[in-house]
PyMOL commands that place a pseudoatom at each C-alpha (Angstrom):
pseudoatom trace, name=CA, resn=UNK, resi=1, chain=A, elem=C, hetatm=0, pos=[0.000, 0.000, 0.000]
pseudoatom trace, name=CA, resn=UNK, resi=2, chain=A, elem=C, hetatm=0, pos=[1.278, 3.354, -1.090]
pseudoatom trace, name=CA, resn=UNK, resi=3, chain=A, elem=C, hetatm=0, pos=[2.236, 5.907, 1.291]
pseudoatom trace, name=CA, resn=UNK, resi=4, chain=A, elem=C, hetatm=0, pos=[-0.639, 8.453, -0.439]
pseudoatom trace, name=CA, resn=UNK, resi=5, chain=A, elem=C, hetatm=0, pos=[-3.310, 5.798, 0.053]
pseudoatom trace, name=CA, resn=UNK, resi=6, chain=A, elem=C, hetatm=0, pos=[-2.201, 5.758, 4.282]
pseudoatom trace, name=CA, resn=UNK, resi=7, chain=A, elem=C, hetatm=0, pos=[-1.991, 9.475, 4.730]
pseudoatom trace, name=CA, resn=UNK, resi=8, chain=A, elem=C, hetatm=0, pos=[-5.944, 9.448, 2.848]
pseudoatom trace, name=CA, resn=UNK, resi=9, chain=A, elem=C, hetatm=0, pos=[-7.103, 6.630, 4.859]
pseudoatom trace, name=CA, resn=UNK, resi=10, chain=A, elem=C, hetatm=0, pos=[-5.711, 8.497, 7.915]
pseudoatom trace, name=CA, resn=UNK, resi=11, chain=A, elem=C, hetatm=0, pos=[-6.982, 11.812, 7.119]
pseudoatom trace, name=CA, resn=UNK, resi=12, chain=A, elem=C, hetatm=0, pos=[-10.490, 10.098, 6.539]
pseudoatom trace, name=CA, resn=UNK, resi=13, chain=A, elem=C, hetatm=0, pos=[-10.793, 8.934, 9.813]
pseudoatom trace, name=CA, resn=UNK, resi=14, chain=A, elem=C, hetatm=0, pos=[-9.357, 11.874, 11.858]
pseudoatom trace, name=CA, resn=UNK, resi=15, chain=A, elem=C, hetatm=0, pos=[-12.141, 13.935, 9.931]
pseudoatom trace, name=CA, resn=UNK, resi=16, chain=A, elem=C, hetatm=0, pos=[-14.729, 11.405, 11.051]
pseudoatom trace, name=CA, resn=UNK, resi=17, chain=A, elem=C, hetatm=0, pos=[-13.119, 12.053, 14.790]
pseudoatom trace, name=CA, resn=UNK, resi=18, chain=A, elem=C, hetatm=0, pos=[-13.806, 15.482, 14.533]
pseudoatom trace, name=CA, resn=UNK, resi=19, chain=A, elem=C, hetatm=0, pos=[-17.135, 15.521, 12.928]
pseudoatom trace, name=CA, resn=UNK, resi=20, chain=A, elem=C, hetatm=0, pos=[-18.314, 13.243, 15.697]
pseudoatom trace, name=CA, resn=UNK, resi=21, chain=A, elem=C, hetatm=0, pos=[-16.590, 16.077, 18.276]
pseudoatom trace, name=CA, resn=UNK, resi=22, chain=A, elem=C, hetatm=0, pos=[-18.787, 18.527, 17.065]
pseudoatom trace, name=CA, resn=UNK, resi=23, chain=A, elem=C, hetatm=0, pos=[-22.080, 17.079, 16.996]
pseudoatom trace, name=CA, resn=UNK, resi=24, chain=A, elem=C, hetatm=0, pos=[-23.541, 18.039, 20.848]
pseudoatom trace, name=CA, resn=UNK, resi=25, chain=A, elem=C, hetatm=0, pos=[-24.823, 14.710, 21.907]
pseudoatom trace, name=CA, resn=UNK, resi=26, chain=A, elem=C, hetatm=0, pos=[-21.380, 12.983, 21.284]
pseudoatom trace, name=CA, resn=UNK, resi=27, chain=A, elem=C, hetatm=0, pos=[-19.667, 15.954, 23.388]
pseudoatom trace, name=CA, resn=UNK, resi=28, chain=A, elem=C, hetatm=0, pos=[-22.439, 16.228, 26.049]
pseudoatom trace, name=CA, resn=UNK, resi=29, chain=A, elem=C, hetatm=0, pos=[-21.942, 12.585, 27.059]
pseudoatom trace, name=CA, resn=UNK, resi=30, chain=A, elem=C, hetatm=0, pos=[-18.331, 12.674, 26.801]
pseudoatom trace, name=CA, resn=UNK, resi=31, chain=A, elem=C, hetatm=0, pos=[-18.444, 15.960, 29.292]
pseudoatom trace, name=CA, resn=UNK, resi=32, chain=A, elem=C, hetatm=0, pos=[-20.754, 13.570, 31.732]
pseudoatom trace, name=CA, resn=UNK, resi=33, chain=A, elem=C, hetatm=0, pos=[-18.127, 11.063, 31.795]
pseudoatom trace, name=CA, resn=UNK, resi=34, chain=A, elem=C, hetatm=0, pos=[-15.544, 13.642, 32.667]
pseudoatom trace, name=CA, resn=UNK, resi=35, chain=A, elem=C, hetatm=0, pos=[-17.996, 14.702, 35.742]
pseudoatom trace, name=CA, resn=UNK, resi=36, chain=A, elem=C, hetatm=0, pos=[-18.726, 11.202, 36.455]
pseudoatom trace, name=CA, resn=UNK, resi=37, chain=A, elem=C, hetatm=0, pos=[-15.685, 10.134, 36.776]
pseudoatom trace, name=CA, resn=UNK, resi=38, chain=A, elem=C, hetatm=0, pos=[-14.544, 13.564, 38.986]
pseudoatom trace, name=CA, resn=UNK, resi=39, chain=A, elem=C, hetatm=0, pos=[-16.791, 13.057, 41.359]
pseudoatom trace, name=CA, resn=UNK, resi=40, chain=A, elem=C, hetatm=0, pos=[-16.145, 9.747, 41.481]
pseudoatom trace, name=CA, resn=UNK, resi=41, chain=A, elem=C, hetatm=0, pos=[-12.201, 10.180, 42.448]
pseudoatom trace, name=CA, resn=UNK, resi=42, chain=A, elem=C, hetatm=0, pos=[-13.243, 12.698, 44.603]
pseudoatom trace, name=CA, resn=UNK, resi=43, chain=A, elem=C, hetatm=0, pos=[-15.388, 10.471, 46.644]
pseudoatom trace, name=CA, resn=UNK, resi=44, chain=A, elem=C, hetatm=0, pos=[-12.977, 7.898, 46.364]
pseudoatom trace, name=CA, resn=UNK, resi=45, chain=A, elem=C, hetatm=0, pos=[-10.822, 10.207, 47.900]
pseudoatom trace, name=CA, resn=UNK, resi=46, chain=A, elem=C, hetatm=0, pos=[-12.860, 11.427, 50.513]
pseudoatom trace, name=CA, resn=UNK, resi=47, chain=A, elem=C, hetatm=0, pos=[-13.626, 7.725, 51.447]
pseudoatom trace, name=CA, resn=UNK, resi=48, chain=A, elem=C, hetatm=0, pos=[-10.097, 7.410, 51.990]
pseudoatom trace, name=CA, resn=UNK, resi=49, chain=A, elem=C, hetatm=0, pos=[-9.642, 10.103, 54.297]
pseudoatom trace, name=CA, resn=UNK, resi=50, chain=A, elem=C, hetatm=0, pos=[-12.798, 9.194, 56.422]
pseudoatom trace, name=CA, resn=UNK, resi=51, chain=A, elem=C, hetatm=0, pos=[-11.097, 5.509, 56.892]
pseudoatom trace, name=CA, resn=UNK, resi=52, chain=A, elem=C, hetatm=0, pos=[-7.966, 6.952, 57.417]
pseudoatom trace, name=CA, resn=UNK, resi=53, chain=A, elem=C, hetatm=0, pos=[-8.746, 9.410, 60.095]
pseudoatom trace, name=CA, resn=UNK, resi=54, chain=A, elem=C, hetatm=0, pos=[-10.999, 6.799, 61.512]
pseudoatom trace, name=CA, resn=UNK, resi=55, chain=A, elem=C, hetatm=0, pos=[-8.057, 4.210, 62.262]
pseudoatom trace, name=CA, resn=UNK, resi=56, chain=A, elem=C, hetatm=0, pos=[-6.168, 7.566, 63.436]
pseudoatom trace, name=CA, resn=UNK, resi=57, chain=A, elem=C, hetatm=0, pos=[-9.194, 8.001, 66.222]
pseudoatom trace, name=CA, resn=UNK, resi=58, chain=A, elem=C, hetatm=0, pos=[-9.789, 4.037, 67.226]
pseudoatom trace, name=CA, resn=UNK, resi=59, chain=A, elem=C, hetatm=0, pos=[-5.651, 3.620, 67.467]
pseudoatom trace, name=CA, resn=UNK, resi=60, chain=A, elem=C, hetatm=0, pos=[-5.755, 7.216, 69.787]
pseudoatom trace, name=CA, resn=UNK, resi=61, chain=A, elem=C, hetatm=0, pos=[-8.759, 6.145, 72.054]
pseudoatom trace, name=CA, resn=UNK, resi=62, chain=A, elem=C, hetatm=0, pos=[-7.139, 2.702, 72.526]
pseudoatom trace, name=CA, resn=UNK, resi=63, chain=A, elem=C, hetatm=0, pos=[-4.209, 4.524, 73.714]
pseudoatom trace, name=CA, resn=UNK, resi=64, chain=A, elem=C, hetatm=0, pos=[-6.323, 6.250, 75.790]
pseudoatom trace, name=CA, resn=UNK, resi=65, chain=A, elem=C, hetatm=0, pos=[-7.911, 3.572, 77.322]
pseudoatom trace, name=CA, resn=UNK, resi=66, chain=A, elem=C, hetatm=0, pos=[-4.407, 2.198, 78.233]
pseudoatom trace, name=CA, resn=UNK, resi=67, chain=A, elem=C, hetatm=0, pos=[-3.119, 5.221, 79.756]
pseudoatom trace, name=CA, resn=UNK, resi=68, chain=A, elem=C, hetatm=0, pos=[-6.493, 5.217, 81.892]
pseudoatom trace, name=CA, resn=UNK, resi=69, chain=A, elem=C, hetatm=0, pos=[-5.973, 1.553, 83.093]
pseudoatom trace, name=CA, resn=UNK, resi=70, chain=A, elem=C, hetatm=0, pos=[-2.683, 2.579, 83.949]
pseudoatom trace, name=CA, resn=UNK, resi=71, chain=A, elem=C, hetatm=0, pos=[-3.383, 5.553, 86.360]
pseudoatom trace, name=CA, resn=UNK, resi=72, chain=A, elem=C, hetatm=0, pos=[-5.515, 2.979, 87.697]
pseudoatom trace, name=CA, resn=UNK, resi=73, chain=A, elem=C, hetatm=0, pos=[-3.202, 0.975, 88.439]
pseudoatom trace, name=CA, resn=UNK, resi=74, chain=A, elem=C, hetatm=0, pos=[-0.893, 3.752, 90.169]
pseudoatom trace, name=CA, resn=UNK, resi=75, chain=A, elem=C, hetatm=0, pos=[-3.506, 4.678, 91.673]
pseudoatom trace, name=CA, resn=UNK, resi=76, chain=A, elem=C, hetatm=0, pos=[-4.021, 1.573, 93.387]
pseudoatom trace, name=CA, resn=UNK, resi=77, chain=A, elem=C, hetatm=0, pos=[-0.273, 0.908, 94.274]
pseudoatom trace, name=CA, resn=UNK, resi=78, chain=A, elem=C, hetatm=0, pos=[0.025, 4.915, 95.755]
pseudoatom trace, name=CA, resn=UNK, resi=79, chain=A, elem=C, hetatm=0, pos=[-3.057, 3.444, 98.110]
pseudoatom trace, name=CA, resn=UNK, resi=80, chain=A, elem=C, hetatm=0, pos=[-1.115, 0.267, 99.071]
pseudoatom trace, name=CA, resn=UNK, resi=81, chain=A, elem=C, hetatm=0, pos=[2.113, 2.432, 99.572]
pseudoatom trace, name=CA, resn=UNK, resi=82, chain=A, elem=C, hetatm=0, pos=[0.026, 4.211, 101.682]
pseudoatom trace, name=CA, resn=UNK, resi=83, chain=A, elem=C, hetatm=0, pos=[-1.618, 1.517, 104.128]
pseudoatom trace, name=CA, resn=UNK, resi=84, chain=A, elem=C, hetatm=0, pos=[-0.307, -0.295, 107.257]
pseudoatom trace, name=CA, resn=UNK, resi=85, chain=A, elem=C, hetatm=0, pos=[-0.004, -3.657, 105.660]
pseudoatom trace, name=CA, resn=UNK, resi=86, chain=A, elem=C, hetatm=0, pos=[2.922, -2.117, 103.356]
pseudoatom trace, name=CA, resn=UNK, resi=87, chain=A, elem=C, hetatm=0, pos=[4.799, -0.161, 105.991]
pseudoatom trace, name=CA, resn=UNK, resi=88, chain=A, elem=C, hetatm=0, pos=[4.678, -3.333, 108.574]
pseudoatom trace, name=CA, resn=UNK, resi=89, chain=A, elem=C, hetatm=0, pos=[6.011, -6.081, 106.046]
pseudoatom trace, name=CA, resn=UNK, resi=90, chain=A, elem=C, hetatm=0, pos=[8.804, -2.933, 104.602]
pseudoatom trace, name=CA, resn=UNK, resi=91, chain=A, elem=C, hetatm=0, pos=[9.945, -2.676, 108.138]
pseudoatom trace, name=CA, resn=UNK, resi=92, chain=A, elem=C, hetatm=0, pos=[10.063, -6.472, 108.758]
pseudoatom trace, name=CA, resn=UNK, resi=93, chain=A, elem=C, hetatm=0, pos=[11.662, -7.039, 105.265]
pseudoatom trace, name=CA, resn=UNK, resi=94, chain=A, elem=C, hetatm=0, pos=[14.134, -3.866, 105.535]
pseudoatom trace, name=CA, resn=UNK, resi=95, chain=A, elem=C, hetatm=0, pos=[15.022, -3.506, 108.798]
pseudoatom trace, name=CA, resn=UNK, resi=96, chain=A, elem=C, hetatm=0, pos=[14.345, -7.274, 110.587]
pseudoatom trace, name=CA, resn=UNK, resi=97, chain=A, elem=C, hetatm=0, pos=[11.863, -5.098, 112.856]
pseudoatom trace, name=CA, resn=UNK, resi=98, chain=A, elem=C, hetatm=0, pos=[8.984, -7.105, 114.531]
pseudoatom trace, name=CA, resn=UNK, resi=99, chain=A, elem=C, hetatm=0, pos=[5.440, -6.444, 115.935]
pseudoatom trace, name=CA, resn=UNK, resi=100, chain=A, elem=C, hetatm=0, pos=[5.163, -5.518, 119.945]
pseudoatom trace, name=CA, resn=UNK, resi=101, chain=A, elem=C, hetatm=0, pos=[5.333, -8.985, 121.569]
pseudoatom trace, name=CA, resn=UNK, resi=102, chain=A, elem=C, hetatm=0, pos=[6.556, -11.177, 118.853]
pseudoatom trace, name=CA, resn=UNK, resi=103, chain=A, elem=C, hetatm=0, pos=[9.630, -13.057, 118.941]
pseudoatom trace, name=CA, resn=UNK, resi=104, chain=A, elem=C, hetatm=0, pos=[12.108, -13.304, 116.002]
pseudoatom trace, name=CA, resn=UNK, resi=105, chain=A, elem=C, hetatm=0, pos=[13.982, -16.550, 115.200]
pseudoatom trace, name=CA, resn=UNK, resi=106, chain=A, elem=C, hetatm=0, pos=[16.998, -16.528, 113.457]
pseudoatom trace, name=CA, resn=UNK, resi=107, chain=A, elem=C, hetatm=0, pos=[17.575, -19.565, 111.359]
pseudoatom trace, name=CA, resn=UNK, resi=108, chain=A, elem=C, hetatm=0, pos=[20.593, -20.622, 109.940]
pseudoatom trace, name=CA, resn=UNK, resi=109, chain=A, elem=C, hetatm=0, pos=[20.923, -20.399, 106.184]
pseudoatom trace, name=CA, resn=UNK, resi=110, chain=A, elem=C, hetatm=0, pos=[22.057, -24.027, 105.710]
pseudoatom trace, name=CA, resn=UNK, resi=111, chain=A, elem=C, hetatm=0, pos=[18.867, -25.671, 108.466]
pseudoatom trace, name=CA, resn=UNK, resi=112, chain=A, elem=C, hetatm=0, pos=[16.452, -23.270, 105.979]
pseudoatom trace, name=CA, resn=UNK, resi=113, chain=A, elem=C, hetatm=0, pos=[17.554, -24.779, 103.143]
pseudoatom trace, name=CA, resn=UNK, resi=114, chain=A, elem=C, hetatm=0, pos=[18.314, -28.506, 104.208]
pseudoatom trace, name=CA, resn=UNK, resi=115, chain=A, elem=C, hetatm=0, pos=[13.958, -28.540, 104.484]
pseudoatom trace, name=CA, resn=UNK, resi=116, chain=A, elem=C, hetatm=0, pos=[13.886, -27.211, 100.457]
pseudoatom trace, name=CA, resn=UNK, resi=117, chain=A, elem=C, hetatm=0, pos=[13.427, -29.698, 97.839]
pseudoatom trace, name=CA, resn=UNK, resi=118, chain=A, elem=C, hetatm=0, pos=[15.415, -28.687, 95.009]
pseudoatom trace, name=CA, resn=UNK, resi=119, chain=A, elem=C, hetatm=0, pos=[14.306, -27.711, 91.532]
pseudoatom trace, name=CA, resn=UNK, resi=120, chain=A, elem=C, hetatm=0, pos=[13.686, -30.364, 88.706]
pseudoatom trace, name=CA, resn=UNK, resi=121, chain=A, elem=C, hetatm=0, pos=[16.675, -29.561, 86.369]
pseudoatom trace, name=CA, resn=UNK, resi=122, chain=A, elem=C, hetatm=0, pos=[15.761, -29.802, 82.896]
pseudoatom trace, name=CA, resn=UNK, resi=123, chain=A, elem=C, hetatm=0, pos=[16.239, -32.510, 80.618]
pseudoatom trace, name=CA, resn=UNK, resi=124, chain=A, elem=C, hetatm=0, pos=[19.573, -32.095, 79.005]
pseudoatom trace, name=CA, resn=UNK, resi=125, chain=A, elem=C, hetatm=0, pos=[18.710, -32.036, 74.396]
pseudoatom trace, name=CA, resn=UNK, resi=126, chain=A, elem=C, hetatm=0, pos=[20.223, -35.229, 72.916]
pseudoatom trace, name=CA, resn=UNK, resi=127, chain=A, elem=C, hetatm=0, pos=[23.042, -34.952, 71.274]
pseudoatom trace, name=CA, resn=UNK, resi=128, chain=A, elem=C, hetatm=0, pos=[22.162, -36.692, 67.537]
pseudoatom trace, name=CA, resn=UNK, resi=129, chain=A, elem=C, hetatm=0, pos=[18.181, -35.345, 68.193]
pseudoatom trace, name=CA, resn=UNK, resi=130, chain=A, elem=C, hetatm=0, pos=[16.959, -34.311, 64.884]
pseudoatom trace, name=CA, resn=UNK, resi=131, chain=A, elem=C, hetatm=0, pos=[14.654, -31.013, 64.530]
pseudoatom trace, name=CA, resn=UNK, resi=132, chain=A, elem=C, hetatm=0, pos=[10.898, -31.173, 64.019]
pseudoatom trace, name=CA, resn=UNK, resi=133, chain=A, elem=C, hetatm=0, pos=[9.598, -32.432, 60.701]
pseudoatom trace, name=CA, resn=UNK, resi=134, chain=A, elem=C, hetatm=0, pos=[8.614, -29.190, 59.510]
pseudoatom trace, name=CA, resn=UNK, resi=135, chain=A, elem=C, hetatm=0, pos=[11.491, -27.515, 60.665]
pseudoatom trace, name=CA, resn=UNK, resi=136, chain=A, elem=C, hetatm=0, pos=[13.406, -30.133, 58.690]
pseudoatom trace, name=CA, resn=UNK, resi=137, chain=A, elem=C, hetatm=0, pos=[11.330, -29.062, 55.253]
pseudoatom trace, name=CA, resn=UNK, resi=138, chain=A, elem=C, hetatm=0, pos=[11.761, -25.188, 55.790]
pseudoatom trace, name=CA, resn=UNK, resi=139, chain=A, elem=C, hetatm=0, pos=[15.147, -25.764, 56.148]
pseudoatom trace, name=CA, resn=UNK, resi=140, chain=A, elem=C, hetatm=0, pos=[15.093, -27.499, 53.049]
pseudoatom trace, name=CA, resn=UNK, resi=141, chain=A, elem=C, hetatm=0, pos=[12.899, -25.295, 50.919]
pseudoatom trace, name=CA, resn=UNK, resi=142, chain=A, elem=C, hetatm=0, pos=[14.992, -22.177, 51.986]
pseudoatom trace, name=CA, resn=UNK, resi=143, chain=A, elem=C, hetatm=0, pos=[18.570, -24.390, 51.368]
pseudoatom trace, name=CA, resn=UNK, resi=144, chain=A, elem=C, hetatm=0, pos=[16.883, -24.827, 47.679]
pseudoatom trace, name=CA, resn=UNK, resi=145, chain=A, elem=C, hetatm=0, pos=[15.617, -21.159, 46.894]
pseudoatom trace, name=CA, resn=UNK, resi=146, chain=A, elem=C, hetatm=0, pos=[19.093, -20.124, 48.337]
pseudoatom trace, name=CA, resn=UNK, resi=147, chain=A, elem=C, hetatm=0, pos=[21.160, -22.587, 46.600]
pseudoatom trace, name=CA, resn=UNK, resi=148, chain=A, elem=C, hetatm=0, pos=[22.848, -23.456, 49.603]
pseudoatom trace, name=CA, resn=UNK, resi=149, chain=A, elem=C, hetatm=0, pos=[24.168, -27.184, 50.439]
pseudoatom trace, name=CA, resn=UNK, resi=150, chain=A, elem=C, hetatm=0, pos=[21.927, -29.010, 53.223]
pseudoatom trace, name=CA, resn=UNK, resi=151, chain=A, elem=C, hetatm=0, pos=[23.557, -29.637, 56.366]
pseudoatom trace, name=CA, resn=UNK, resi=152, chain=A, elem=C, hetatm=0, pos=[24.201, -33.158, 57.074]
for i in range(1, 152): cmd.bond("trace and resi %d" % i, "trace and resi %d" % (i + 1))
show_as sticks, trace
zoom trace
């Protein structure tokens, strides 16, 4: 095909292009997609915003909620600090001080502990144990996408 032939053919259909931009119905729906699709985005993006600034406000009030709990709790350990109960067992624990009329026993540290039963020490990992099963295939599939050697 000539070169003359493709430049007609091409001019013939840009012509048709603009003869169907002129006529009002072609233009009037392409301006409505143009709006459609602008206040679309711009929902879109207020949507986003809203969600955003929602997470912003449930993330801040669970903070909140913590930082209540723990006043509470200060709260509750200034009132403790503050009774008798604390300053009696800080006195006996700090100083060795007793209540009026009670007697204090010193016990040797060796009798104290001769009465103890000792802890369970744990069981001591076998020396040719292999790993889990799974553990065992991770290994492998990361050895294969790494192109590393298994260990034997």
């Amino acid at each position: 095909m000539p070169l003359q032939q493709k430049v007609k053919q091409y001019t013939k259909i840009t012509v048709a292009y603009v003869l169907r931009l002129r006529d009002v119905r072609f233009a009037g729906q392409i301006l409505f997609v143009i709006v459609v699709l602008l206040v679309s985005w711009s929902g879109v993006k207020s949507i986003d915003t809203n969600y955003s600034l929602e997470r912003q406000i449930s993330a801040l009030q669970q903070q909140n909620a913590l930082q209540q709990l723990e006043n509470n709790n200060l709260k509750l350990q200034n009132q403790y600090y503050d009774s008798d109960q604390y300053l009696e067992l800080s006195a006996r624990q700090n100083f060795g001080l007793a209540a009026q009329g009670e007697k204090e026993l010193i016990v040797p540290k060796s009798m104290a502990l001769s009465y103890t039963v000792p802890e369970p020490k744990p069981p001591e990992p076998k020396a040719n144990a292999q790993p889990p099963l799974y553990q065992r295939n991770l290994e492998a599939w990361v050895n294969f996408f790494l192109h590393r050697q298994p260990r034997t």
